[in-house]
N, C-alpha and C positions, 0 to 999 in steps of 0.2 A: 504395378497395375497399369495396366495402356489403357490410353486416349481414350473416349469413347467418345465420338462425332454424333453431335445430336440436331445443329444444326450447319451448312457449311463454312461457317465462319466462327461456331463455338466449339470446342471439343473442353471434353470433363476428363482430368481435374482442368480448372480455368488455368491458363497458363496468360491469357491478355492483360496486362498489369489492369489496365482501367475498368475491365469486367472486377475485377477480382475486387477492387480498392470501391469500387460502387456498391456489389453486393456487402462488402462487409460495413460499408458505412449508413447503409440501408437498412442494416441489423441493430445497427447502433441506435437511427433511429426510430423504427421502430418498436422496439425490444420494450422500452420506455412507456410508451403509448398503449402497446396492447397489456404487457403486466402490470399496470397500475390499476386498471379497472377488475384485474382477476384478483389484485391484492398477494403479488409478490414479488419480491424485491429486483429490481433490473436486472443486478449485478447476479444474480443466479441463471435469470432469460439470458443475459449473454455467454456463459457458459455451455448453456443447456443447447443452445447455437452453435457456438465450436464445437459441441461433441456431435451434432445434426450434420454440417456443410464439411468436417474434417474428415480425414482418410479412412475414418474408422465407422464414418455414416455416409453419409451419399454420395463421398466424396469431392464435391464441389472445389476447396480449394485445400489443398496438400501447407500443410505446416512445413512451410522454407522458411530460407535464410531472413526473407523481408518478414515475415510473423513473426520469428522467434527474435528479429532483432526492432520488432517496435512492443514487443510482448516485455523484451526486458527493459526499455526504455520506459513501460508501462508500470513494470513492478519496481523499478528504482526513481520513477517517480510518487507512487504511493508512501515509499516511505521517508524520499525527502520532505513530500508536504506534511506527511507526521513530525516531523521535526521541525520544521516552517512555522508552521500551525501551533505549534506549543505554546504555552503562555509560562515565561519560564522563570519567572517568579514564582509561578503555582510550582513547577516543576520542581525549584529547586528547596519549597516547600515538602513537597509531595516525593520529594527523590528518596527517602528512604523507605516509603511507600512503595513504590516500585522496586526498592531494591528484595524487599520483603516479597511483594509478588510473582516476581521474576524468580525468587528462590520455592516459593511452590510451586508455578506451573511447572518450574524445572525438576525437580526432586519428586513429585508426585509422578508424574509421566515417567520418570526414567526407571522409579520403583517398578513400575506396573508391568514398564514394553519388558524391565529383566525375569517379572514372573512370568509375563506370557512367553516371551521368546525362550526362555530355558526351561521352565517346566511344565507348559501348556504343549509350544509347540515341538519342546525337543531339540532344540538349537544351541550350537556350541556356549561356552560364556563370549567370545568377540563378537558372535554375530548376534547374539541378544543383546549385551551391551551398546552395539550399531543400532539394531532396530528401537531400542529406548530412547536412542538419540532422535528416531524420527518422531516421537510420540514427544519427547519433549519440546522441540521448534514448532514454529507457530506462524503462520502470516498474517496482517491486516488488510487484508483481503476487504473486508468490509467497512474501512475505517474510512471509502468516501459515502457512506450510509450516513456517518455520523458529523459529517464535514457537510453534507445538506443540509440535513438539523437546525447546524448552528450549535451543537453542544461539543465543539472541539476543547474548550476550556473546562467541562467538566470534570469532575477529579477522578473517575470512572476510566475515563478517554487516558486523563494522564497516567491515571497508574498501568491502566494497560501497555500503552506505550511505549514507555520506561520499562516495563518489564519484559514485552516482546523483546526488548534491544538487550536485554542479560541473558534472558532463557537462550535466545538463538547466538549466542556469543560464549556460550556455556554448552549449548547441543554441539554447532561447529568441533570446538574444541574436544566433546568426546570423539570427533568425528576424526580431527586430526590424528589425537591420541592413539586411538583402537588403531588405526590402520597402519599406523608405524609402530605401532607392539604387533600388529599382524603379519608385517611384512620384514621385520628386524631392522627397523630402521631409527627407530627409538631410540639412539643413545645419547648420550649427556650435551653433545654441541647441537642437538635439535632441541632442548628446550632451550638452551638460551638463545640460538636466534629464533625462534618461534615469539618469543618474550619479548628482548628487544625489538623486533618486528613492528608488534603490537602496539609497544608501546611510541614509536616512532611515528609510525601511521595516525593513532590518534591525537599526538600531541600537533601533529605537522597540518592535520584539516579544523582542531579546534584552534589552533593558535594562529597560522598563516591563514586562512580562508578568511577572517573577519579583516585583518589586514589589506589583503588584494581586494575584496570588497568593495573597502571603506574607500580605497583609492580609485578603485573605477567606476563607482557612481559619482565620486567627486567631479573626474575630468569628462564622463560622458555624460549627456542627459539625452541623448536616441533609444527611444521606446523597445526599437528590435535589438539593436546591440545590445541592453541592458536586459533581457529575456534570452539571448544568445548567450549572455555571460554568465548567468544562472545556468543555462542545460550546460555549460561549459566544466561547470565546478561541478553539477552533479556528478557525471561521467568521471571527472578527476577523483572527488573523491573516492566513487566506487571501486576506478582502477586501483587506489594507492592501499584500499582494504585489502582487494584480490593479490596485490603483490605481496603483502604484510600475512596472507594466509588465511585471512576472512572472508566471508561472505560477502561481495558486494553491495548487498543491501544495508550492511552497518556501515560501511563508508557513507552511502547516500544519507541513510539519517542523520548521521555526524556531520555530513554537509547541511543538511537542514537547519542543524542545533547551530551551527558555526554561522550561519547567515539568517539568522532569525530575529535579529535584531536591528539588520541592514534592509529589511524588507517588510514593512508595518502591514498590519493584517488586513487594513483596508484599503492600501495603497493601489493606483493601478497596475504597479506591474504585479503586483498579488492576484489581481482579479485574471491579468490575461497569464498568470501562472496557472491559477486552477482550471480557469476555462481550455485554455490548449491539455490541460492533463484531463481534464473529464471527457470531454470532445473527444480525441484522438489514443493520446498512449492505453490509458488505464483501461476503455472498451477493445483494446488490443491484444492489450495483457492475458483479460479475462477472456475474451474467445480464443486469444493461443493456449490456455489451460486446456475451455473443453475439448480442443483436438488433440489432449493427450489423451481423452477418457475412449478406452476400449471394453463397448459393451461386449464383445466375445470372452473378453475375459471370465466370466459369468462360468461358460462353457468350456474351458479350456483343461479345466481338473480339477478335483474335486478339493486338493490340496490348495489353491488359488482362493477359490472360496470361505474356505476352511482361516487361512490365512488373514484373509482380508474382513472377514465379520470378527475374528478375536482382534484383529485393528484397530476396527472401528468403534467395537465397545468399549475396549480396556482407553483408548486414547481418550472417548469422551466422557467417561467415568472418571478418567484422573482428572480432564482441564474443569469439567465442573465440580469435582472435591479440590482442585484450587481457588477456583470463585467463592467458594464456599468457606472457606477458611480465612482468604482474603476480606469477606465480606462480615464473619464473626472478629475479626484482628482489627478492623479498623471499621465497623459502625456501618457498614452499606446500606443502602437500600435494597428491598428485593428490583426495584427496577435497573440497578445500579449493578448489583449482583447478577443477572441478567446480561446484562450489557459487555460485563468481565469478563464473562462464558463466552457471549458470541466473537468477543473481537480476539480472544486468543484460542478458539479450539480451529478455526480454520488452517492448514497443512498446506503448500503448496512451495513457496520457493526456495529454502534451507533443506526442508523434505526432499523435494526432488533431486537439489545436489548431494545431499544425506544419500541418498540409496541408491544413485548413478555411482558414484563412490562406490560405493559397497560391491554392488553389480559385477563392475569392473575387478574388483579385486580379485587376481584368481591364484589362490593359496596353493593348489598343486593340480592333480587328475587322479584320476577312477582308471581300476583297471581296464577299463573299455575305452579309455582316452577321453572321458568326459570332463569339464571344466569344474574343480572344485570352488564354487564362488564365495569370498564372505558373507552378502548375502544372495538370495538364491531367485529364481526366475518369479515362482512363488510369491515373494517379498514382493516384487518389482510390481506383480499385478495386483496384487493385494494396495501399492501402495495409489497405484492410480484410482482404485474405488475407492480406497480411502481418503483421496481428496476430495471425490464427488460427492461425498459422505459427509463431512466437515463442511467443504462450503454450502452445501446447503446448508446443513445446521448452524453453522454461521452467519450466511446471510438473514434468516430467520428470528434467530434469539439478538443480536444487533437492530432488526429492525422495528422488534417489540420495543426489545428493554428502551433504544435512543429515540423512540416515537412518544412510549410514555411518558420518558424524563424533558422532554421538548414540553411537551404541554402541559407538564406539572411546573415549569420555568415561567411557559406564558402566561398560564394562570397562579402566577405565584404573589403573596400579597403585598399593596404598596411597589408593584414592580409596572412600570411601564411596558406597555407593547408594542407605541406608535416610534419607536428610536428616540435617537437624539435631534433638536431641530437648530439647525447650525444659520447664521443670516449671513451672505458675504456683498460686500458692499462692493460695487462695481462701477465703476467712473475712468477706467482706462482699457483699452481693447486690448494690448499687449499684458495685461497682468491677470485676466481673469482665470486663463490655465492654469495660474502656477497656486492661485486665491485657492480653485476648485481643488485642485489636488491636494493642498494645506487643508483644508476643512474635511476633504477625507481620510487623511491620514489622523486627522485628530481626532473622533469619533471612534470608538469601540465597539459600537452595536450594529450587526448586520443590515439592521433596518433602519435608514436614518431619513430626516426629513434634510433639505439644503435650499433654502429662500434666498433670491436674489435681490436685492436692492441697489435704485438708481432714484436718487432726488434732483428734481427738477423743479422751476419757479414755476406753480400754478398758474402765477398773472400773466405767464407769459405767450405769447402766441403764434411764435416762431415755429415752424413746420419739420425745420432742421432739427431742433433741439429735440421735440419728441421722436423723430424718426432716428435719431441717434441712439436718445435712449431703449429704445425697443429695440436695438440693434444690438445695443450692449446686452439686454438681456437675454435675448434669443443667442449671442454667442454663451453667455454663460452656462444657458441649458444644454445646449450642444455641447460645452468642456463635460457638464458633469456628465453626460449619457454616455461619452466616448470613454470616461475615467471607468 
């Protein structure tokens, strides 16, 4: 599409970094501001944004290299802080909870995509097999809904979790699979290094990551370096997943789980962890999605539509008959239940690698020389509404179900609301950073109280003495504000 000059120094799409990095940060924040008061969830308004200013609506700013590469720094940070975030005593409580979850969302979806794909829509058994895979993967797309809250430690959160990271480690791998039975490449030395792989990669980010860690917070204590060193490991691990034949996005959580120990949940570089990812990557993320969504798809064939509505029901049919099942197996709450549905039927980053795969696969030609594809143009469109489709209903059923289970928490009895109230005593100017940082790190509860104290001899009537002490306190406030 060419330039369109609207005024002499603008032309559309935006091509001036600083136009372009303005309006999308302007999106950010206002997106916030105006859907709170309409009562719906951000993370949808910024979607519904990237598919407005994308190529596919007014065109404003074209999905480059810089969207699609703060888009994935956005989705590989969502789900290192899923793994951050854990509390993993519960986890390793909770792990066979999630192993069970992860085996419904996965087996119910993949039942369904193989009835619709073969004998709904007609599709070989590979390429139904393929499309099951996409109904079985899942994103947490809405898992910073639930990180607001403050109900990241709920068992809800965890088994979701744990289970995204099996179902899509389990989708993947039909994905592998199908395409090297499709393409004859399947034979005996592809599963074992597929296996050894695997298993190399995971043991190498759970086992060496807490190691490098543990040694370079030792010898650093700079704020930025030690946040540089964190995006440093995320990226590492993501890469060593994608070498190993995974998804990127299981490295990154596995980076999460690997450093979740080295990084307490209320420490500062926790706080400027999540604030630099809510701020920048993750509203990145989600507007480079809605510039996938093309509403002409709608229009394109009848076969697209056809497509993309047996998608979208059969998919959310199956994640909610796993919620459901999960939720009779282990005692849920309907709000709880709720909450299961929304943070695993959302589709978006396994999905999209799932059916760019498939896309691309071109099995032979049509007498007219047309591309035989595993799967088909059809698929592709069908699968971009079906993202649109999901995250809304994701964002949605996540921001009931983690709204109500928030205020059943608050209001829950014998339970405190005002935090923990921590006192740190302060009689030295050089110690009160490290006092401040120790008292948050030790504290559990989002909400804490932290009182400073300095004793001074009443009888005394020295001018120095008080103006010292008030100096130590006002530094103290200023450690915690900065923490």
């Amino acid at each position: 599409m060419t330039p369109q000059t609207i005024l002499p120094l603008i032309t559309l799409p935006l091509e001036d970094p600083i136009l372009k990095f303005m309006l999308i940060m302007a999106i950010v924040l206002g997106a916030p501001l105006l859907l709170n008061r309409l009562k719906i969830p951000y993370l949808l308004g910024l979607i519904i944004a990237g598919a407005v200013i994308g190529p596919n609506g007014f065109n404003l700013v074209l999905r480059d290299s810089s969207i699609i590469l703060s888009g994935t720094a956005g989705l590989l940070y969502i789900m290192f802080l899923s793994g951050l975030e854990m509390d993993m005593n519960d986890f390793k409580r909770n792990g066979w909870r999630s192993a069970v979850f992860g085996l419904y969302t996965f087996a119910v979806p993949m039942l369904f995509g193989i009835v619709a794909g073969h004998y709904i829509l007609g599709y070989s058994l590979y390429s139904s097999i393929l499309l099951a895979g996409l109904f079985a993967s899942q994103t947490l797309i809405a898992y910073p809904i639930v990180s607001r809250l403050g109900i990241t430690r709920d068992r809800a959160v965890t088994i979701a979790v744990g289970g995204t990271i099996i179902t899509d480690i389990l989708a993947l791998m039909v994905l592998t699979v199908v395409v090297g039975l499709a393409t004859g490449q399947a034979d005996t030395g592809f599963w074992y290094r597929f296996g050894a792989s695997v298993v190399a990669c995971v043991a190498a980010i759970l086992l060496l990551f807490p190691i490098i860690g543990r040694w370079f917070f030792k010898r650093c204590s700079d704020n930025v370096s030690q946040y540089v060193f964190v995006l440093v490991m995320v990226f590492l691990g993501a890469y060593l997943a994608q070498l190993a034949g995974l998804e990127p996005i299981i490295g990154a959580f596995l980076a999460g789980l690997a450093m979740n120990r080295l990084i307490p949940g209320t420490s500062p570089l926790m706080n400027r962890i999540e604030f630099v990812g809510n701020a920048i990557f993750i509203p990145f993320f989600l507007i480079g999605v809605g510039m996938l969504i093309d509403y002409r798809a709608f229009f394109k064939s009848w076969e697209s539509i056809e497509v993309s509505i047996v998608m979208i029901v059969m998919v959310t049919a199956a994640k909610y008959i796993a919620a459901c099942l999960t939720q009779k197996t282990f005692r849920l709450s309907r709000d709880q239940r709720t909450l299961l549905f929304g943070l695993s039927s959302a589709h978006v980053a396994a999905t999209l690698a799932a059916v760019m795969v498939g896309y691309n696969v071109v099995l032979g030609r049509t007498p007219e020389g047309e591309p035989i594809r595993l799967l088909n143009e059809a698929v592709l469109n069908g699968t971009i509404l079906m993202i649109l489709a999901t995250c809304t209903i994701s964002t949605f059923a996540s921001q009931r179900g983690a709204h109500n289970i928030a205020i059943k928490g608050a209001q829950g009895p014998g339970e405190r609301t005002t935090g923990e109230h921590v006192l740190i005593p302060v009689s030295r100017q050089e110690k009160i950073a490290e006092l401040v940082g120790l008292s948050i790190a030790l504290t559990k509860q989002k909400y804490r109280s932290l009182y400073a104290l300095n004793v001074i001899d009443n009888q005394s009537d020295d001018p120095e003495l008080k103006k010292r002490s008030q100096s130590l306190l006002e530094t103290a406030v200023t450690a915690a504000a900065a923490a």
